[in-house]
Structure formats: structure tokens, C-alpha cells
Phi, psi and omega in degrees: 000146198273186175270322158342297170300312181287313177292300191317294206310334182274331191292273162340334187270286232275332153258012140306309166258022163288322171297321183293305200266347142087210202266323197277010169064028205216148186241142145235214183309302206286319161330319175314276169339311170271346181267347169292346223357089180243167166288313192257114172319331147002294206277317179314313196264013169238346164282249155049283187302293216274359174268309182288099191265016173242026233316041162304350164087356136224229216197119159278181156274342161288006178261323184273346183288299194292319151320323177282327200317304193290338182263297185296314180233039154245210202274175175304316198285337185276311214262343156326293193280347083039255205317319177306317201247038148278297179280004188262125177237002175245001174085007171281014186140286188256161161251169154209181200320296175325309194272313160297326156301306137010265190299289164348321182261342151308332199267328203282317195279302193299305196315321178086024188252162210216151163179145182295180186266008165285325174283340165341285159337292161328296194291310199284315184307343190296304165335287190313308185279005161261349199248307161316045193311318203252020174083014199290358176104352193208163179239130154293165153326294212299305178292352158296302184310304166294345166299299182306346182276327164312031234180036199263016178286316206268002162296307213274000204195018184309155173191189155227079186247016154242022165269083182307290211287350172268337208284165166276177182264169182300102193288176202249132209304137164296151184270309180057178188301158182231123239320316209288343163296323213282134149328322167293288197306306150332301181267021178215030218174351194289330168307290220273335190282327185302300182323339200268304152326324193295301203256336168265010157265009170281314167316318168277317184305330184304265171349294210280331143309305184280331196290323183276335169305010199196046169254006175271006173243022218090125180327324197279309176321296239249336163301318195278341164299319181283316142304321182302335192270317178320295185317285162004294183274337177268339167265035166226332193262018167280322153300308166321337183273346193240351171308104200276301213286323176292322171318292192306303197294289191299011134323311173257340169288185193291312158354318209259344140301349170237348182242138175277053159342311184281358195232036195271337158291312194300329185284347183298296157325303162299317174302336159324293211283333209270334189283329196304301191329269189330340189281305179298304207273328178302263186328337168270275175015286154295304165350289194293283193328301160340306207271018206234304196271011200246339159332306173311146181275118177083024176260194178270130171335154192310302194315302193294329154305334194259310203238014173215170166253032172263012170275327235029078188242132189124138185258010154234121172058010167063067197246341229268347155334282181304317159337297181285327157277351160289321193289353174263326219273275184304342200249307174292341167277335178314290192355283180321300184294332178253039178304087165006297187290002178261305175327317162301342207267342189102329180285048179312329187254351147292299173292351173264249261292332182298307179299309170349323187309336175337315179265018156269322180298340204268298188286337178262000163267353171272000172269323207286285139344083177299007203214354164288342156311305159278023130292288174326322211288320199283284153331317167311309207278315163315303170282349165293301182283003167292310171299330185293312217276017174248325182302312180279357195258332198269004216234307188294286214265038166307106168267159186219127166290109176276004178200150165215167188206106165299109175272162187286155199067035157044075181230089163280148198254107202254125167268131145254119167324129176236130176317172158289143213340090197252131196221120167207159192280161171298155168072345176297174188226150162229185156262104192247157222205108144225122201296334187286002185282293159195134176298356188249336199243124164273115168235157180264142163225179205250129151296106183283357174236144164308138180313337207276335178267160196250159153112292177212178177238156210268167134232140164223109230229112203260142191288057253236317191246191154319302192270347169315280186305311185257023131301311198280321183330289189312338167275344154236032165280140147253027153216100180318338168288024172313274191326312197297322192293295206237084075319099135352097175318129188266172179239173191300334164267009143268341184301299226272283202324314162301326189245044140272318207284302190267334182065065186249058175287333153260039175280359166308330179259102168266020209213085186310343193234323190242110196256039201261301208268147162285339198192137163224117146274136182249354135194153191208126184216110184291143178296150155323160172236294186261001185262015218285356185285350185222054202263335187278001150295321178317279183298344156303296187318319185282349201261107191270157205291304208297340186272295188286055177315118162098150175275001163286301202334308174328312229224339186248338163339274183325323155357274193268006160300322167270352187281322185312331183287322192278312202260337179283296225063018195265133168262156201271098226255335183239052183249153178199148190219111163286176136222107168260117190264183165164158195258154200228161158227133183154209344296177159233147161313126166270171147312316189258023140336341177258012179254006159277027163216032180249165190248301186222099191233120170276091178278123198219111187225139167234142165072248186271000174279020174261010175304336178256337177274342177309285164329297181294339186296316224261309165295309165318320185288328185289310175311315184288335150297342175248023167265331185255025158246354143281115219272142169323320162321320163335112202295194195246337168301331185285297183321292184328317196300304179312292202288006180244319167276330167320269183181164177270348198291172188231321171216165185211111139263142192259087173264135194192106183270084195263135177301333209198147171327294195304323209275009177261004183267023161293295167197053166293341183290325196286311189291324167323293192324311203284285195309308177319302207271002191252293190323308201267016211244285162262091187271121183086010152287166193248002211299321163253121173258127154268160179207107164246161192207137183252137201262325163239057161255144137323133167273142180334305174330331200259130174325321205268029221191337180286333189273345187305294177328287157335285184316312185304291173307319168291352216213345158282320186283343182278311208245035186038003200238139169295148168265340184288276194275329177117303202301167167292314177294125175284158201274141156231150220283162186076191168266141187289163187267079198288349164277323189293345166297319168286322182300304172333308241246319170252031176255350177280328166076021197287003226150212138255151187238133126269130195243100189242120143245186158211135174184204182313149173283352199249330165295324195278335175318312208259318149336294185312331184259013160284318187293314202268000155264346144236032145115340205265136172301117218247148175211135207247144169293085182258131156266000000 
């Protein structure tokens, strides 16, 4: 800070602390306590001690001014000693083994990081011992210092930043040019900016054709004709956007380089809003027009053009009034219903019945409309036979879930039998129907195992929503007919609704082998708890011929039983081996379908969006093994073959951002696996790299955070292993540094970068404008 900068920033402190310290001008512990917002009293009450320097038992403001001083401008040495006699807690000098551990597990509690007291232990020794260069049992000043100095990320940047009330606020961001003007944006957009281009001069040419044909009839005439022709096209080419199998087919053509494919929801959606507009403009249009002609001597009244069929204005029965007001009447409630704030909301099943109007709305625009039918016919004919081939395909693939496994963050994890030539790309997604959860309703989820394992396929489904919550509820009741008794009776038009659309006629059976039971359980064995080293016999043992088709099933079986053990130490109390039915429809195609044709693709997932890259991480490495076991001897056809189907990449870095400890026990067992098989495949390679990051661990930077970190890292490089996760790769603590990760990512030279993610819409904002200011191309997950 300039002196400028500094007089606000004292200025500002000082009425901060007038709000907090209240008439008596004074701060005291719980106060303290409360304006640091730590978890752990530790820190509170030894910052606290060493801020009260006159140890009256509060804080003036002339005590906290001269403390901030000393922290923000004074030298390395002042604040070196700050951080010693945080941890020196009897004030005798020195630290010594006690007293650090002491802090270390304060650091483990600000962090939100759980470890037994034995890794507890590691950590403080790890320290100690490193930090004790003359062995005397206790650590100096001097020797602290020469620790931190191995350390010059936490030199350059010592603070107490995580006293948010001291800091000064944010001056507020220059506005500058807007991202949508940008040269970047543009060029990392030209499919969807063309497309877009595109669909609205097909719309004025639309518009502008139908408005002139009718200009001998008035402005209300040639507005509500010109809309009305709008309307023609956009309520058929709104189907068009949701044909998921026709998609999925462009996808592997030349098309999917030229069409914004990957954006057919978002486009779905603007093409909504735009028929509500068109909708609107029509109809007050004829309003005014009516209300122009009901004027005329001897004509029919406004109520009677609106609400009877007696002008015969329409071509079935002079209908098209009425019509046209149910069709606003319908079109504005989808509207209403498919809002965010309802959907997100738990009411999941309002916007699907709602949405369903589709085929009333469908049948009163071929009444309204003389000429919407031949619009209609080719889309009509597309989404019928969409309908056919899932109805016959969902009939074939009556399924059955054979495992289920709860995982932490209330995620469940479902092993499914996977039909016979059931075929799908990494990253594909399906629609899964399970009846005894609710018989009506389909949602999508990402398959997370690879195509390449036989025998079944994966899912994993974090408890977000209604029916979300109540999947996981149901599998850790313990008595599963819960569900089945408060169910709701459904009624006969939705039942007929059901088996038109979906052809689910027997959804009724929710249970493939028993039609008694809502559910058989079929064994249930809790994991080992210390013998756990001869836990993969165990569990081999338990997996019975009728269950384990293939020779994957077995060996991925194992997967997600042992990481709770490895990383928790906990045994897994929430494995179940089922027979559940239920139906999937798919697959479907993502963006990232593209990244076997990418050279350098950056997989960037937070919490549970790492589900579709689980599945691609998992392919990739098989591809990438069998690229490296083709021996030179390969005749050049075989080769040729390899190097075209396999894939193009050349590197994978992996980014995978978590709120909390517990949320990497999702699928840290698959990221061992990955790390294993890259040692033994390529040893010292670099073709995948990871990066995790944890959000509420502390950054090295921070006091009540610097020695943990230190500890982590000495105790990572000694035991080759992260203690957070297990993994090789080490967690890093905060949030990323998304420029120093891009600079990195084009400074390696792998290539062209594609960057696909899926996580929060507000996190892909600060990705996406990180991808269009150095150049790489961003591709988003959408449903």
C-alpha cells in the first residue's frame, strides 16, 4: 500500500472497530472471537493474548492499529516472530513437541480436515524433526526461521488473512469492455454466434414474407401473420433440439464441428422464450384486430371473435380463437413451471407434467394453424420414431441394480447390470427410471465407468434433490417398504401418459426376481475393520457367479469398497448387494466426446461433476496402455488402427475441486488406480497429471494454516503419499489459482488445449473467461 492507501485502510479499521467494540471502545475475547470467525478457539485466544499488549484482558484501538502495523508493514522478522510465539504457548522461548502438536491439531480443526491421532502424530514428528536441525528437543526462533525459509511461497506472503474484518474492502472492479465484444469470445464462439445469426434472419425472412403477404389487411393483420409464420417454425424447431439420438448420431459426423451441438439445451430454451414473445404479440394482435372489427356496423361483438366459433375464423370448425387461447393458457404455464427457482426446488415433478403439455399443445396448433402440419411432419415424424426405438429398447433393457454402495455426501453409488449390446462413448449420460423411487420420473445422470469394463455399468448420484434424497433415504432405511406404503396412488391419465410416452407398463414391479418384496436383500457384510490387508479376498469371495458376469466385474467390483477403508480408515458399513429394477434410456452424447481428439485436454470438475471424467480418466488410461504396448513389430495397418481409434492426446491434466475432505472419498480408489497404472505403464511419466484442491483447508499463507501445510508436505515427500487422500498427488489447500494453472498449461506446449468442464454455473463463468483470454477452447457439460 502507497501512504494513500494506507491512511483509508487505518481509517476504515478504526471504524470497524467502533462497530464491534460498541460504547466502551473496547474489544474483548468473545468479541475477538467473534470478528476473526475461526472455528477454533486456539487461535482466537493467542492472537488475542499477543494483540493485548498491556494484558488488561481487552484491545484498544491503539493496540490493534499498532498490531495491524506490525503485521501488514513490518519486516520479515517482526512478523516470523508474531507467527513463534503463537506457537511458543507457555511463552518460554521455545517450541517444543507438545506444544506443537497443540497447534497442528488446531490447524487440522480451522482446516475442516479429520485425521486419526496416530497421522496426528506423523505430522507433529515430521515437523519436529525437521525443524530441530540440533536435535535439543525444542525449536528456536533461528530454526523456525531456517524451516520457513524452505518455504518462500509462505515467506513472501505470511499474513493473518483470515481476519476478513481487518482486511480493507474491495475497490470495485472497472467495467471495461464487455467479455461479449472481445476478440476471445468471438473466436471461441463462432459455431453458436453463427448459428444464432442464422436462426434469426431465418426468423425475419419468416416474419417479413408472411407480414407482406397480408399487407392489404392492416398493420394488427400483418403483425399477428408475420408472427404467426414465426410461431410455424419455432414450435417444430424446438423439438428439433431435444431429438437426444439424432444429436448423439451428429456428433460423430462432420456436423459436430460446425453445429453448436454441445449447446442444444441452452438453445432449447432461448427458442422457448422466444415462442412465449411470439405468442404474446400474435395474440394481442388479433385482440387489436377483433377489437377494430367488432367496431364495424353489424358485426360480431369483441366476446364473440374470442370466445365462440361463430365468425368461422380457422380451418377446423372456425376454432382458431379458442384455440389460440388455450395454446396461450398452456404455453405460459410450461413457461412458469420450467422457471429455475421451481425446478431446483424439489418440485421436479411440476415441470415434467407440466412439460408433458407438449402433445396438447402440438394437437391445438394442427387445429389453429392451416399450415402447421407441414412444418410439423418431418420433426413429428423424428420424435415419434425416437419414441418408438426407446420404448422398444427400454422393454429389452428391463434392469436390474446389483449393488449399491452409500458414500459420504450422501452420493450414492448404483452398480447396474449392463445389458447386451448396450454401447457407449466416455462421458455419455442416460436417463434412469427407477420405480420403486418414483414410477414417472426420468433423470439424467453421467455413467462414471468406462466403456472398456464389461458386465455392468456405474452411477453416481449426489442427494441434491427430491427424488435425489429420496434414492439415498431409501437404501438406508432400514426397512425399505417405507417408500413403497407412502407412495402415492397415481391416476389413470398419468398411468396412460406413462406407458404412451415411455412404454414403462410394467413399472409397476418395482423388484426383477421377487414380486412379493419391494427389495431382497441379498447380503449384507459389513468391511473389516484391522484385518482389512485380506479385505480384497473377502470381497472377491463374496461376489457370487450369479452376479459377476466377466472378467471385469470382479476387479472393479472392488473399487469403491476399499477407498472408504484406505482413506477413512473406517469400515464400510454402507455396501449392499441388491436386485432392484429399473430402466435407463440412452446413451447420449456430451462435449466431451471430444476429447480423444484433443492433443492437451483439461478436465476441470468440482465436487460431483467429476462423474463423467471418472468414466473418461478410466478409458483414457486403457487407451493410453495400449498405445504404449504397441510394439514396433505391428504390421502398419494394425498400427495405423491403434493410432486412429485409440486417441490423439498427448497430456491430461485433471483438476478436481472439493469443498471438504470427505468429498474426495467419492473417487479416490479410481484416482489411485489411474496413478498405479501411469508408474507401471509409463514410470516417471508425465502424460497425466493431477490437481486437487481442497476450499475449506487454509492456504499456506494463512498463520492459523502455515505449520499444518508444512507438516503435510514433509510427510508427503517422506511417505510418498498425500495423508488427505492417500493419493500420490498432494491436496492443495484453498481455491486455485486459475491464472498460475493457465500460464503453466500454455507454457508446456502439448499442443492445442481444450478445456471441458462440469461443476457450479458460477465457477464455469471464471473458467470460461480464463479459457477466452489465453486462447483454449471451453466446452461445458450441459442437461
Amino acid at each position: 500500500m502507497d501512504r494513500d492507501d494506507d491512511a483509508k485502510w487505518l481509517e476504515w479499521v478504526a471504524q470497524q472497530f467502533e462497530t464491534i467494540a460498541g460504547e466502551d471502545q473496547e474489544i474483548d475475547l468473545e468479541e475477538f472471537k467473534t470478528a476473526l470467525k475461526v472455528k477454533e478457539s486456539f487461535f482466537a485466544e493467542r492472537f488475542f493474548a499477543l494483540f493485548d499488549a498491556d494484558g488488561s484482558g481487552t484491545i484498544t484501538l491503539d493496540e490493534l492499529l499498532a498490531s495491524l502495523k506490525l503485521l501488514v508493514h513490518g519486516s520479515e522478522t517482526d512478523r516470523l516472530r508474531f507467527l513463534f510465539q503463537v506457537y511458543d504457548v507457555d511463552g518460554s522461548g521455545s517450541i517444543d513437541s507438545d506444544e506443537l502438536r497443540t497447534v497442528l491439531k488446531s490447524c487440522l480443526k480451522e482446516s475442516s480436515i479429520s485425521l486419526p491421532e496416530e497421522k496426528l502424530d506423523d505430522l507433529t514428528r515430521a515437523l519436529f524433526e525437521s525443524a530441530d536441525a540440533d536435535n535439543s528437543g525444542a525449536i528456536t526462533f533461528e530454526e523456525l526461521r531456517r524451516e520457513l525459509e524452505r518455504f518462500p511461497e509462505v515467506m513472501e506472503n505470511l499474513t493473518i488473512s483470515a481476519a476478513n474484518w481487518l482486511k480493507p474492502p474491495r475497490a470495485p472492479r472497472k467495467s471495461g469492455r464487455p467479455r461479449y465484444l472481445s476478440p476471445a469470445y468471438w473466436r471461441n464462439n463462432t459455431s453458436k454466434l453463427l448459428f444464432l445469426g442464422g436462426y434469426g434472419c431465418v426468423n425475419l425472412l419468416l416474419f417479413a414474407c408472411a407480414a407482406l403477404r397480408h399487407a392489404d389487411s392492416g398493420v394488427w393483420t400483418m403483425l399477428a401473420r408475420g408472427c404467426g409464420q414465426c410461431l410455424n417454425f419455432n414450435c417444430t424447431f424446438i423439438v428439433v433440439l431435444m431429438l437426444r439420438r439424432c444429436l448423439t448420431w451428429l456428433r460423430a459426423t462432420w456436423a459436430a464441428a460446425v453445429l453448436p451441438l454441445d449447446q442444444n439445451v441452452i438453445l432449447h430454451q432461448l427458442v422457448g422464450y422466444v415462442v412465449v414473445a411470439l405468442t404474446a404479440v400474435h395474440t394481442g394482435a388479433h385482440v387489436a384486430n377483433f377489437a377494430r372489427m367488432s367496431r364495424a356496423k353489424g358485426s360480431y361483438r369483441l366476446w364473440e371473435y374470442l370466445l365462440t366459433t361463430r365468425p368461422g375464423i380457422g380451418w377446423i370448425y372456425g376454432t382458431a380463437s379458442l384455440s389460440g387461447l388455450l395454446l396461450q393458457v398452456l404455453i405460459g404455464l410450461m413457461l412458469v413451471c420450467s422457471c429455475p427457482f421451481l425446478r431446483k426446488s424439489g418440485h421436479f415433478e411440476v415441470f415434467y407434467w407440466t412439460h408433458l403439455s407438449y402433445i396438447f399443445i402440438w394437437a391445438l396448433l394442427i387445429a389453429h394453424g392451416p399450415n402447421f402440419w407441414k412444418w410439423f411432419l418431418v420433426p413429428g415424424f423424428l420424435f415419434l420414431l425416437e419414441k418408438i426405438v426407446g420404448v422398444a429398447l427400454m422393454h429389452i433393457r428391463g434392469l436390474q441394480i446389483v449393488e449399491i454402495n452409500l458414500l459420504p455426501s450422501k452420493v450414492t453409488h448404483l452398480v447396474i447390470r449392463r445389458p447386451p449390446f448396450f454401447h457407449y462413448k466416455p462421458g455419455d449420460y442416460v436417463y434412469l427410471n427407477i420405480p420403486v423411487i418414483a414410477k414417472y420420473e426420468w433423470h439424467p445422470f453421467t455413467i462414471s465407468s468406462a466403456p472398456e469394463q464389461p458386465g455392468t455399468i456405474w452411477l453416481h448420484i449426489r442427494s441434491l434433490g427430491q427424488w435425489t434424497n429420496r434414492l439415498y433415504e431409501y437404501f438406508s432405511n432400514e426397512n425399505p417398504d417405507w417408500l413403497a406404503r407412502n407412495q402415492r396412488k397415481k391416476g389413470w391419465f398419468r398411468k396412460w401418459l406413462q406407458k404412451f410416452l415411455l412404454g414403462s407398463s410394467d413399472l409397476d414391479l418395482p423388484v426383477a426376481s421377487n414380486e412379493d418384496e419391494m427389495i431382497e436383500i441379498l447380503s449384507y457384510t459389513p468391511t473389516r475393520g484391522p484385518g482389512w490387508g485380506t479385505a480384497s479376498a473377502g470381497i472377491a469371495g463374496r461376489c457370487e457367479e450369479s452376479f459377476c458376469e466377466g472378467p471385469g466385474y470382479k476387479s472393479n467390483l472392488l473399487l469403491p469398497l476399499l477407498f472408504l477403508q484406505q482413506v477413512s480408515g473406517k469400515p464400510d458399513d454402507n455396501w449392499q448387494r441388491c436386485n432392484v429394477k429399473c430402466y435407463i434410456d440412452g446413451p447420449y452424447g456430451t462435449p466431451t466426446r471430444r476429447i480423444f481428439t484433443s492433443e492437451h485436454a483439461v478436465l476441470i470438475g468440482a465436487g460431483i461433476g467429476i462423474t463423467p471424467f471418472a468414466s473418461i480418466l478410466q478409458s483414457i488410461m486403457y487407451r493410453y496402455r495400449a498405445r504404449q504396448q504397441a510394439s514396433p513389430s505391428q504390421s502398419d495397418t494394425q498400427g495405423e488402427s491403434l493410432r486412429n481409434e485409440e486417441m490423439k492426446l498427448r497430456k491430461v491434466d485433471f483438476v478436481w475441486i472439493n469443498r471438504d475432505q470427505k468429498s474426495f472419498e467419492w473417487f479416490v480408489s479410481l484416482l489411485t488406480q489411474l496413478e498405479a497404472d501411469q508408474a507401471e505403464s509409463d514410470p516417471g511419466g508425465r502424460f497425466l497429471e493431477m490437481h486437487l484442491y481442497m476450499t475449506s483447508a487454509l492456504s499456506k499463507n494463512d498463520v492459523k494454516a502455515i505449520g499444518l501445510q508444512m507438516a503435510l508436505d514433509l510427510l508427503a515427500k517422506k511417505e510418498k503419499r498425500d495423508s488427505i487422500t492417500g493419493l500420490k498427488t498432494r491436496t492443495q489447500p484453498g481455491r486455485p489459482d486459475w491464472n498460475q494453472i493457465f500460464q503453466k498449461l500454455a507454457l508446456e506446449r502439448r499442443g492445442k488445449v481444450h478445456v471441458f468442464f462440469c461443476g457450479s454455473p458460477a465457477l464455469a463463468k471464471v473458467v470460461r473467461a480464463h479459457c477466452e483470454q489465453f486462447g483454449f477452447r471451453f466446452f461445458k457439460e450441459h442437461f
